[in-house]
N, C-alpha and C positions, 0 to 999 in steps of 0.2 A: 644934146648929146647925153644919153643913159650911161652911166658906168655904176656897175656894183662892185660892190667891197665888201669880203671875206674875214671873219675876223674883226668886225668894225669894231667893237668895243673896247678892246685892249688898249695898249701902252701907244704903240705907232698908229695903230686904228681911229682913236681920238684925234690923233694932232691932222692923220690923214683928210679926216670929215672935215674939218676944222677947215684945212686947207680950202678942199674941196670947194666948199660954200663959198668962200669968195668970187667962185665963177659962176656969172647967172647963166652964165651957157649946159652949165654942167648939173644934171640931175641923178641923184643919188639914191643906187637902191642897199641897205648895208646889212649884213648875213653877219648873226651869231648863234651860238648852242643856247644862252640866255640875254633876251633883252635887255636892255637898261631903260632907266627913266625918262622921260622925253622933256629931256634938257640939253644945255647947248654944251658940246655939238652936234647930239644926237637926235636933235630934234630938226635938225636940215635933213634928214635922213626919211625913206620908206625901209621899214624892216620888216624882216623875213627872217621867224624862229629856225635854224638847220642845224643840224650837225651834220658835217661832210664827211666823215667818220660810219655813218650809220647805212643799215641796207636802204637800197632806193634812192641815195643821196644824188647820184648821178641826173637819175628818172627828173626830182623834184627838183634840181638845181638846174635843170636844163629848164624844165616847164618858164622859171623865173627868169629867162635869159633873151624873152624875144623882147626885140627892139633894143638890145644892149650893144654897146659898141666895145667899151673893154671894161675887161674884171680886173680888180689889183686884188691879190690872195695874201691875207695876213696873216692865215693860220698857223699854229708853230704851237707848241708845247711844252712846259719847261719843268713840270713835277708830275709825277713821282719821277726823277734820276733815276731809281731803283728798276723800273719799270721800262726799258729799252723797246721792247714791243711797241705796246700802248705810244710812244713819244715818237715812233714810227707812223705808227699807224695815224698819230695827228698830223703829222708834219711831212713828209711824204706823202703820203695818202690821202688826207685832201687836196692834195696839190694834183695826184693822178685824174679824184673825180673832179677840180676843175679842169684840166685839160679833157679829159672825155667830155663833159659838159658843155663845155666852148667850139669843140669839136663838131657836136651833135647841132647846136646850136645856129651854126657859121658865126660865134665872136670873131672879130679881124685883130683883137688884141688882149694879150693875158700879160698881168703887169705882175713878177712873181718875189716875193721877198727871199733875197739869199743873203749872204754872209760874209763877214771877211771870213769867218771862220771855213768859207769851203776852199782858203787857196792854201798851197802847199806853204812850209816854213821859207822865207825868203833865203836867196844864197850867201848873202851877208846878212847877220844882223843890223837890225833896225834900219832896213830899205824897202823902201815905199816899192810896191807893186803897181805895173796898171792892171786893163784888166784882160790882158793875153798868160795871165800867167796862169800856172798849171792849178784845176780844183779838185787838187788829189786829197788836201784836207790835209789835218792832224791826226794820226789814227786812232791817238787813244783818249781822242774826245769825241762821247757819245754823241754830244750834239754839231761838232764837224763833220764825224761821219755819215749824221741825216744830212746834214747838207752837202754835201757831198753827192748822196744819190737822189737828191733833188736835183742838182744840178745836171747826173746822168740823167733823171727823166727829162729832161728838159732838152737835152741833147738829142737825143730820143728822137724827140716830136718835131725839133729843130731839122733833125737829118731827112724825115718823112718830105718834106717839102709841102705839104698840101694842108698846113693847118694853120691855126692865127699865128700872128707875129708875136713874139714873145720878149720880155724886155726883164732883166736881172738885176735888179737893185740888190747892190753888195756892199752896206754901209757896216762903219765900224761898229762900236757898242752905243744904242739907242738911249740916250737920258733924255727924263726931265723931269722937274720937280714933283710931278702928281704920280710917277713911276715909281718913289720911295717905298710906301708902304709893301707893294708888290714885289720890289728886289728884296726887302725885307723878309717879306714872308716866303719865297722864293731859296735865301740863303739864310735862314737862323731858325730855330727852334720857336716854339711860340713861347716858353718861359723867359728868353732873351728879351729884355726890356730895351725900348730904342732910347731911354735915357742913359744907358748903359755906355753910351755910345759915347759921353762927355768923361768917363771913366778909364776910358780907352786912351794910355798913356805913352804905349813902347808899341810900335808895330813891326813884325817881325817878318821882315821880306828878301827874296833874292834880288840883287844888284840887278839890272839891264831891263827892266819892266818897261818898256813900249805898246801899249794899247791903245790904237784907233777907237774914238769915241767920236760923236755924232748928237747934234742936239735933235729933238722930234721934230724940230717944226722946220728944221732944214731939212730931214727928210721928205717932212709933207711938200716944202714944194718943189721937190726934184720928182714927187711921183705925179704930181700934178701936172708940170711940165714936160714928162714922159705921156702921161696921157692927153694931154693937148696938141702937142705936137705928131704923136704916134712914133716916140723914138723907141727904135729894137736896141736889141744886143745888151751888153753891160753897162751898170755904170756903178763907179766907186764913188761914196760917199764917207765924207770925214771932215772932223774940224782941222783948221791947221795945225795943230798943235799934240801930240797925243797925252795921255795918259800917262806918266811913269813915276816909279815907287820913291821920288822926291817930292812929289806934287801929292799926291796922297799922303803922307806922311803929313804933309805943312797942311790942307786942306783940313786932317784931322787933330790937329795941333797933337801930333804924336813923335815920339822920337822913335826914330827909323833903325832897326835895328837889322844887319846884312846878317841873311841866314845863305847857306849852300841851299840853290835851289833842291837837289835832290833829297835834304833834312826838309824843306820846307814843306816837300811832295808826303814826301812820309808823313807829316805833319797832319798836314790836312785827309791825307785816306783816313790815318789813325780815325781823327776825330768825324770823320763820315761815316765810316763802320760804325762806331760807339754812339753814332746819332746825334753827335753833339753841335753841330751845325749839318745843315743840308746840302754842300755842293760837293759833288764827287770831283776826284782828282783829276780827272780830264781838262777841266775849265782852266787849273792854273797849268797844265800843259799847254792849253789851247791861249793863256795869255802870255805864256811868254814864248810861245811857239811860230804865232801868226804875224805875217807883215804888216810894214804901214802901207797905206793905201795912196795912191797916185790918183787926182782927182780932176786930171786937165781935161777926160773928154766932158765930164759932167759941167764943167768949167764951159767948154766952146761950143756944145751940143745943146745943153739946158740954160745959157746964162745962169747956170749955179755958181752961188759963192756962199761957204758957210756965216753964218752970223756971231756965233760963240766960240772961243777956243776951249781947251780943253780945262783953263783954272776957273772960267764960267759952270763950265755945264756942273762941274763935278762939285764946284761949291753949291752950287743949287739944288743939288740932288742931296748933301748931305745936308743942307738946311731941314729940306724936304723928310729925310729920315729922324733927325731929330723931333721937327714937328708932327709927324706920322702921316704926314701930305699922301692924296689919292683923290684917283677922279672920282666920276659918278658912275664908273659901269660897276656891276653886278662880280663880286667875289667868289670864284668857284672854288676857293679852296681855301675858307673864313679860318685866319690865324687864333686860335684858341690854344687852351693848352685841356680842355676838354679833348678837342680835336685831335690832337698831338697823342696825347692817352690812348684814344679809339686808335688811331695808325697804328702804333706800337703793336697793341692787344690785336690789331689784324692781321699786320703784317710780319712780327715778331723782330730779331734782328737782323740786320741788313745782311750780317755773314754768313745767316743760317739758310737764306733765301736762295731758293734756285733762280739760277741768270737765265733770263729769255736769249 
């Protein structure tokens, strides 16, 4: 069985391969913008230079697709914030040319990474969703919004009747320890030292913090078990346990200090205009906006059952940020404060910038 993999390099794309390789059944062709080293995981892997982004992407990514039975797409985007378009155009848009691709192709299966962040706010707080509930998103997160209309393209092709079978991984937030460096440089500034991190004494958060979080290598094998089995439709993934701003607080041996979410939103725009860290206000909309996840069909369909709860994953990951933990793939967006300079001088400041 051929299956190619979209995105293979990154954060889920490593643990993906990873997975993968365990099955001698299963041969692996794995698609990035830049190679990586050919080490483990990436060396169970045949690679193919693409950006799925670029003209002809479709042309060439179909030519790669004969004798494939299914694609799992990891593509997705997460900087420039600033840049709505462009994190469009990655995440969406490769998602369109792989469905045209698979289309052109006859693929019988597209395995598509989506989100908790594509379901609407739950009707009570802090209750778990399955996965019938509504992917109207949080609106004023850019990156629930893309997923969101990933999910309408998917609907889309779903409605058509006459195209591959398509399958929705909608897991919480993805850790793991080699993912550090990357949320790091992802959310802080590059002058932000990650020893910084042991200085970090009072954390200043709104009460009722519930986030779904997911370790990587229980992702990798619920997608493995989607593609081995050929399961469609959705499925929730999550640890049992979630995220919340108690656990964080002790995680970071920080005392927890209760702000009003709405001061803590101002908070963080403030200091995203002024560039003083990197995440726009959306994301703490989108964490304290989005449900938990209900996880019984991944349970009775995949024999899925997570391995880490959520005081695992997250102490690992802040291990990981302390040590400045990261895989072996290829850094497109190298944390410097050279680097950081040059952005400024390009792109000036955030306020001044016309919005796509």
């Amino acid at each position: 069985m051929r299956v190619l993999v979209t995105g293979a390099s990154g954060n889920i794309g490593s643990a993906v391969l990873a997975d993968l390789a365990r099955h001698p059944d299963i041969r692996v062709t794995a698609v990035a913008r830049r190679l990586p080293d050919r080490v483990p995981p990436f060396d169970s892997a045949d690679w193919v230079p693409l950006d799925l982004t670029a003209t002809g992407a479709v042309d060439e990514l179909t030519a790669r697709l004969q004798g494939v039975s299914a694609i799992v797409n990891l593509v997705w985007g997460f900087q420039p914030m600033s840049d709505e378009k462009r994190l469009a155009d990655v995440g969406v848009g490769s998602l369109r040319t792989v469905l045209a691709a698979a289309q052109r192709a006859g693929v019988g299966h597209v395995v598509q990474f989506s989100s908790v962040g594509a379901y609407a706010p739950p009707s009570v707080p802090g209750a778990a969703v399955d996965e019938n509930w509504p992917t109207t998103g949080v609106p004023s997160s850019e990156y629930s919004r893309h997923k969101v209309a990933a999910e309408e393209l998917m609907d889309e092709h779903d409605g058509r009747g006459d195209g591959p079978l398509l399958t929705r991984i909608r897991p919480g937030l993805v850790m793991q320890r080699s993912a550090a460096s990357a949320l790091l440089r992802y959310g802080a500034p590059a002058w932000f030292p990650r020893w910084a991190l042991d200085l970090l004494f009072v954390l200043p958060l709104a009460p009722g913090l519930q986030v779904p979080v997911v370790y990587a290598r229980d992702v990798a094998a619920a997608v493995s078990q989607v593609v081995l089995r050929g399961a469609g439709g959705a499925f929730n993934l999550a640890a049992p346990t979630p995220l919340t701003d108690e656990l964080l607080a002790s995680a970071l041996h920080a005392a927890r200090i209760p702000v009003p979410l709405p001061a803590l939103r101002a908070l963080v725009d403030v200091s995203y205009r002024l560039r003083l860290q990197r995440v726009e206000p959306g994301w703490l909309d989108l964490a304290y906006g989005a449900p938990l996840l209900d996880t019984s069909r991944a349970a009775q369909e995949l024999d899925w059952a997570p391995t880490r709860d959520a005081d695992q994953i997250l102490r690992e990951l802040i291990s990981g940020l302390r040590d400045g933990a990261s895989g072996p793939s290829p850094v497109l967006r190298p944390r410097t404060v050279a680097g950081e300079l040059r952005d400024r001088q390009r792109s000036g400041a955030i306020t001044r910038r016309r919005e796509s």
